[in-house]
C-alpha positions as CSV (number, residue, x, y, z in Angstrom):
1,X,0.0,0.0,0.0
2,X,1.4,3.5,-0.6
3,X,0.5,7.0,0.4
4,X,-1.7,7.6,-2.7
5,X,-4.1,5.0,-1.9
6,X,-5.3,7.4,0.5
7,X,-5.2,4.7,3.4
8,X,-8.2,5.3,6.5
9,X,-6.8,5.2,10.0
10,X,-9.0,4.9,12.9
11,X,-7.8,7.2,15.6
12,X,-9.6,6.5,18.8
13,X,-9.4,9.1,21.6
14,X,-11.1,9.4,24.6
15,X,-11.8,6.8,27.7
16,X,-13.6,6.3,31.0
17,X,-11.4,7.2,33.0
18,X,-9.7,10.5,34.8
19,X,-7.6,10.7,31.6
20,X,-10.3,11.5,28.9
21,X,-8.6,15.0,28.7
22,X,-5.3,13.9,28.1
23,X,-6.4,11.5,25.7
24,X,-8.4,13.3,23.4
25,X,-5.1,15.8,23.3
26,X,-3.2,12.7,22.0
27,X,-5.5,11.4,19.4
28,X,-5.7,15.2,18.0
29,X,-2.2,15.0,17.3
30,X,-1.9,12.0,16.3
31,X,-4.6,12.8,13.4
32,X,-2.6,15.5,12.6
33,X,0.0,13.8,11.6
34,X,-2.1,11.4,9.6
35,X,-3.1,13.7,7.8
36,X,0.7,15.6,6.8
37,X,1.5,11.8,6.1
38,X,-1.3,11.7,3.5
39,X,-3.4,9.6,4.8
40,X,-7.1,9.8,6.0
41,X,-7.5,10.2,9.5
42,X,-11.1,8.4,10.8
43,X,-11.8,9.8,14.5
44,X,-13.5,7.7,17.0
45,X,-14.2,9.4,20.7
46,X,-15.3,7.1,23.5
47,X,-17.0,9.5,25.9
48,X,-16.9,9.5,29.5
49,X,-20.2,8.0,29.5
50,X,-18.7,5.0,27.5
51,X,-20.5,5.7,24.5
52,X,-18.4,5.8,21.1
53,X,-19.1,8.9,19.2
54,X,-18.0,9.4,15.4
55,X,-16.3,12.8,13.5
56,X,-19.0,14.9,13.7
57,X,-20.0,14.0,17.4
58,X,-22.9,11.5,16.8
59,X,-23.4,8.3,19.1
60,X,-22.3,5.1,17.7
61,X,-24.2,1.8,18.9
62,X,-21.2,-0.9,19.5
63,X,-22.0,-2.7,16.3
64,X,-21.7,1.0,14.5
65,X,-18.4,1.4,16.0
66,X,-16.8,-1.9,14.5
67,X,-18.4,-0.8,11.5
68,X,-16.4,2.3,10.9
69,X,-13.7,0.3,12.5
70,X,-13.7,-2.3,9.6
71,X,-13.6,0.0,7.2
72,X,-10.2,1.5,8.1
73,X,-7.1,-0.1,7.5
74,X,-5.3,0.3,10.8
75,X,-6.5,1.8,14.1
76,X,-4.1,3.9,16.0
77,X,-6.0,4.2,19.6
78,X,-4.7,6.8,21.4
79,X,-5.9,6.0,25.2
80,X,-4.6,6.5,28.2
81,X,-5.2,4.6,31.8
82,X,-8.0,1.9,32.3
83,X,-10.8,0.8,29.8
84,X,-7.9,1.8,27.2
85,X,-4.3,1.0,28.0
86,X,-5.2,-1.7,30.2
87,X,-5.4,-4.0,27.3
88,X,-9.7,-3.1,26.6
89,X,-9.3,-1.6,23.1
90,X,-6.6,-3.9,22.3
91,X,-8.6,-6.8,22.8
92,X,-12.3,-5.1,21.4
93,X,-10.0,-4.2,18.0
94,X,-8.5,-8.1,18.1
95,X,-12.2,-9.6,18.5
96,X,-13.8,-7.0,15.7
97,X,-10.3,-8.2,13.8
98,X,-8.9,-4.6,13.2
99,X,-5.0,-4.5,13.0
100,X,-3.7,-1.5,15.2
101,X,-0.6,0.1,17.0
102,X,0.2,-0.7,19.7
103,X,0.8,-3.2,22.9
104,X,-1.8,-6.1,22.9
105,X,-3.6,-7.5,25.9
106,X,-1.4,-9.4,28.1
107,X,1.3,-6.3,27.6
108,X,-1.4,-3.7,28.4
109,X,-3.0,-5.2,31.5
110,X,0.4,-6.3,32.9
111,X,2.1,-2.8,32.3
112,X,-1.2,-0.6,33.9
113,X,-0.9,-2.8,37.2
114,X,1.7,-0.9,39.3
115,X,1.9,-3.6,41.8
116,X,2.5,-6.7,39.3
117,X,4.8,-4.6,36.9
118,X,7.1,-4.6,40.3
119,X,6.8,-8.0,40.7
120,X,7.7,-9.0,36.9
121,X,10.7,-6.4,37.2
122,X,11.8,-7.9,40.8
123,X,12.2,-11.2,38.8
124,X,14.2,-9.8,36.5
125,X,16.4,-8.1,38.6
126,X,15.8,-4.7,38.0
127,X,15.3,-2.8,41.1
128,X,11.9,-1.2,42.3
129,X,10.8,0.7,45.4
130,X,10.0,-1.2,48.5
131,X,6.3,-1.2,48.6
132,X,2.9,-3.0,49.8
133,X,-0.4,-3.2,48.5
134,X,-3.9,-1.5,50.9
135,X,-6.4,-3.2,48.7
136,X,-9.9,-3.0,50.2
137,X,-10.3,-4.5,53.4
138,X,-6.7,-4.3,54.3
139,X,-5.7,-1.5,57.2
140,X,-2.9,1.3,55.8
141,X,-1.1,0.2,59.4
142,X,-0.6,-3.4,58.2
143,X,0.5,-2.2,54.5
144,X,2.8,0.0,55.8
145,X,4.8,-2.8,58.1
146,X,8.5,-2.8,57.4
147,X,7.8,0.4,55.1
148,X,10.1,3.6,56.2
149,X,8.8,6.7,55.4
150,X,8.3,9.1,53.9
151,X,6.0,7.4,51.8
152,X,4.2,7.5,47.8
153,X,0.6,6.5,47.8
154,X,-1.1,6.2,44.4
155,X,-3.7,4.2,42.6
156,X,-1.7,0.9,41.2
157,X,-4.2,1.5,38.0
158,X,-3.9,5.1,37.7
159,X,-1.7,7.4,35.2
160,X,-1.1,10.9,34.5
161,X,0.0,11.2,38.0
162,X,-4.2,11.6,39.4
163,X,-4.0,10.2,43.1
164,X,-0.5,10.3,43.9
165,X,0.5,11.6,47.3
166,X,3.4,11.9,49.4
167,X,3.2,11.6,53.2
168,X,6.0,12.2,55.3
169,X,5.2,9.7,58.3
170,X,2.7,7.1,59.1
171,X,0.2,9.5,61.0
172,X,-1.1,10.4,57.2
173,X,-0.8,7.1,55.6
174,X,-4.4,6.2,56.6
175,X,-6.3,9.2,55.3
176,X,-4.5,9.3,52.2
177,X,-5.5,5.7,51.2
178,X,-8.5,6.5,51.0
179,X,-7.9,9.4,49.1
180,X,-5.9,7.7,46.7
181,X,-8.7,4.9,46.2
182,X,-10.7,7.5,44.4
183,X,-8.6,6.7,41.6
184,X,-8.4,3.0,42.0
185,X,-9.5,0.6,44.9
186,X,-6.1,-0.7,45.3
187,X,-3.6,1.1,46.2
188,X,0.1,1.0,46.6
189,X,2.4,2.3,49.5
190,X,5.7,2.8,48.5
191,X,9.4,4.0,49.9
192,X,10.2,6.9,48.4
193,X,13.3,6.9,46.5
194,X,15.3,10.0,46.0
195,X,16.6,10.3,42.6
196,X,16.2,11.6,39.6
197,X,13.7,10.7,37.3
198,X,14.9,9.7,33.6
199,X,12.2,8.1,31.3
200,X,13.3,6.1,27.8
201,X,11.1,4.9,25.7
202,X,11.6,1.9,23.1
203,X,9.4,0.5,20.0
204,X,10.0,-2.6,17.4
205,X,10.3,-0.9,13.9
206,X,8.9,-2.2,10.6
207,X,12.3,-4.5,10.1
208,X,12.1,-5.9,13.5
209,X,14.6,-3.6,15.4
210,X,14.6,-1.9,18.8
211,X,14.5,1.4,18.4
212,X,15.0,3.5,21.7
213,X,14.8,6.7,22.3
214,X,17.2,8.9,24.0
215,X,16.7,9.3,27.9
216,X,14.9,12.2,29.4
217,X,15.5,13.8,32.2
218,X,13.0,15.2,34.5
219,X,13.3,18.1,37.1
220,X,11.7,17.7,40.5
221,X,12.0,19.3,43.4
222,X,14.0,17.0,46.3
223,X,10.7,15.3,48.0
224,X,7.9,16.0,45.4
225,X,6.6,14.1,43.1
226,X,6.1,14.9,39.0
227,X,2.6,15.4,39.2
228,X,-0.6,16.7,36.7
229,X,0.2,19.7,37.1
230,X,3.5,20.1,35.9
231,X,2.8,17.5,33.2
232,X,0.3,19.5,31.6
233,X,0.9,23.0,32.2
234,X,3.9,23.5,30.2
235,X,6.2,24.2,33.6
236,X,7.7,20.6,33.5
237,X,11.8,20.9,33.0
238,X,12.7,18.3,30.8
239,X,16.7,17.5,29.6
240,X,17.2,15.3,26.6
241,X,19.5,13.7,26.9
242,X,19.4,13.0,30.8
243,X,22.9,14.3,32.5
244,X,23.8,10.9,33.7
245,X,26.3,8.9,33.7
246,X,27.5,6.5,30.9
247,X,26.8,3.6,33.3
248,X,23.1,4.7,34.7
249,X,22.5,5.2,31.0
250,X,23.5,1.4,30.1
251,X,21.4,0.1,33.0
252,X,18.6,2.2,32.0
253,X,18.3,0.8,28.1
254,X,19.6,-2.8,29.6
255,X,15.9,-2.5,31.6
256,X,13.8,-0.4,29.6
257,X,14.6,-3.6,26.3
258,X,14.1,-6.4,29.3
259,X,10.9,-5.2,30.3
260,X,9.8,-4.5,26.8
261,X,10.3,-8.2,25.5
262,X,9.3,-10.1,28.9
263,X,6.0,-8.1,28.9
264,X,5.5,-8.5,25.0
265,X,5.1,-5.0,24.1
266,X,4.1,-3.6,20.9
267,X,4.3,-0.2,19.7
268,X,5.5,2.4,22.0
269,X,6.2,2.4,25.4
270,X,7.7,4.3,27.8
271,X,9.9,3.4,30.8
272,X,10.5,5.5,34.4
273,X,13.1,5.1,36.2
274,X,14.8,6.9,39.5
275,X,18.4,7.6,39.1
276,X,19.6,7.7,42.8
277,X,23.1,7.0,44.5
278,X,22.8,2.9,44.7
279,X,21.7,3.0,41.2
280,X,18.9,2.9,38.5
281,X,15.5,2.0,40.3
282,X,12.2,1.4,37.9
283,X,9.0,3.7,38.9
284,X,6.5,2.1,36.2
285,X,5.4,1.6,32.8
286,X,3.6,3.0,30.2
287,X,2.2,1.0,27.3
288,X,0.2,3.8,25.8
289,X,2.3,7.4,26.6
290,X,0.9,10.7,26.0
291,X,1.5,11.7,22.2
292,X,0.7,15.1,21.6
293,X,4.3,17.1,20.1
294,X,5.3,18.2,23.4
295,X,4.8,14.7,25.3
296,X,8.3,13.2,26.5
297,X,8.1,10.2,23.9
298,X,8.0,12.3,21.0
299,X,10.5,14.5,22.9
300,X,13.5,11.2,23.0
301,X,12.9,10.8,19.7
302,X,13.3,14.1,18.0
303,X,16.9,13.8,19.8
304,X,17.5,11.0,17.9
305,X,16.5,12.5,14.4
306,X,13.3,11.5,14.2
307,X,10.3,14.1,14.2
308,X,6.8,13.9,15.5
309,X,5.5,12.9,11.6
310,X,7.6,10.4,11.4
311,X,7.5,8.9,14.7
312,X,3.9,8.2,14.0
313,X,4.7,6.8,10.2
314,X,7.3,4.6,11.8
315,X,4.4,3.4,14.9
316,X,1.8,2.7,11.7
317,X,4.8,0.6,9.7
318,X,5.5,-1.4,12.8
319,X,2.0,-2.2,13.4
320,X,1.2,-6.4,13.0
321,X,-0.5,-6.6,9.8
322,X,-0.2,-3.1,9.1
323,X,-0.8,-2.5,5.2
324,X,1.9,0.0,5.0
325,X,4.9,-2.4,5.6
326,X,7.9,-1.2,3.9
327,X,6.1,1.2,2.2
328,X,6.8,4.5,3.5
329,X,10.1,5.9,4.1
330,X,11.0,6.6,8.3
């Protein structure tokens, strides 16, 4: 297939969840560049009341949405957090038989979980925060055992940083669990880790190659937390590349591949880490990243030469039975 068959791609934006917002930012960009790649961009909204909606706004019936689905070459969904990353629209597209960009179900559902993303990279060595689980029914005072403080609470299903608190001793540990199960009914206590956070993110080209980014570094203030706000208001200091060292760098790709392969990613996806004084500790993963221009992903790879446009040509080339295979140039 080439550009001037004028190819449809799905781009589905949206959610139930706290990251609608966010979402609908990504799939915006991401149609843009559809669209400067020559191809025809099909939007698809899921609203926050889980209906799907079409271009011009209308309600689509389930059925209707498969529909316009079928009639598109590749889907590129653009959602963030659960009903969406967590493998849903991976596995709705696989049942309606829809090829699309992107990690499939196993790699989504394991990736959103916090608490089993920990235990996957505690097997393969990679280091994590100490941490426990207050899932519902369990006291904070019993998750907490063997925990020093300060402390991180946060949803183990959230993203975009919604629900994430610090606490500085165990007097606030109870309260804040059950602020943090707003966002999610379980909820992880963790150490916190003083470092700095760097981020890489990696993807499987069109010829079967790892390509990673370059690593990004993030500036937070010693005992915060990188949270909504700074993500989305523009104040966020970001250095690409990260001013690390060669060997925190090594360990860092040496992860961010491992993790990729044993969770059987596809697509993009993003990896944080804590650079700290014993060494490179993971903070979580990302199956489906933010992608508007400015989001960190697109960020490590315009380092590396390659822009925004063709970041998303390359994502629709790598897709599994993506129709443009070796047919446009990245």
């Amino acid at each position: 297939m080439t550009q001037n068959d004028r190819a449809r791609i799905a781009v589905i934006g949206g959610g139930v969840n706290d990251e609608h917002d966010v979402s609908l930012a990504s799939a915006a960009a991401v149609r843009r560049a559809v669209v400067e790649l020559g191809l025809d961009a099909v939007p698809l909204t899921i609203g926050e009341d889980g209906a799907w909606r079409d271009e011009d706004g209308g309600v689509l019936p389930a059925h209707g949405a498969v529909e316009v689905l079928a009639e598109c070459d590749l889907a590129f969904p653009a959602l963030h957090g659960v009903n969406g990353e967590d493998g849903s629209v991976a596995g709705f597209l696989e049942l309606s038989g829809v090829p699309y960009v992107g990690s499939p179900v196993r790699a989504g559902a394991l990736g959103m979980d916090k608490w089993i993303t920990k235990l996957i990279a505690d097997a393969l060595g990679i280091a994590t925060a100490r941490a426990a689980v207050a899932g519902p029914g369990v006291a904070a005072s019993v998750a907490t055992t063997g925990l020093e403080p300060p402390f991180v609470i946060k949803p183990a299903t959230g993203g975009s940083s919604n629900g994430v608190f610090v606490v500085p001793d165990r007097g606030g540990v109870a309260e804040t669990v059950t602020l943090a199960r707003a966002f999610g009914e379980l909820v992880l206590v963790e150490e916190y880790v003083l470092g700095r956070e760097v981020d890489i993110a990696v993807f499987r080209d069109r010829d079967g190659e790892l390509r990673l980014g370059s690593t990004l570094g993030i500036g937070v203030d010693p005992g915060g937390v990188f949270d909504r706000t700074q993500k989305y208001d523009g104040s966020a200091e970001f250095t690409v590349p990260a001013p690390i060292s060669e060997r925190d760098e090594a360990s860092i790709r040496h992860a961010a591949v491992l993790l990729y392969e044993t969770l059987g990613c596809s697509g993009v996806a993003r990896f944080d880490f804590f650079v700290t004084s014993a060494g490179v500790v993971l903070n979580e993963v990302n199956t489906a990243p933010g992608m508007t221009e400015q989001s960190q992903v697109p960020r490590m790879y315009a380092a590396t030469g390659l822009d925004y446009v063709g970041l998303i040509g390359a994502l629709l080339e790598s897709a599994e039975r993506s129709p443009f295979r070796n047919s446009m140039p990245v």
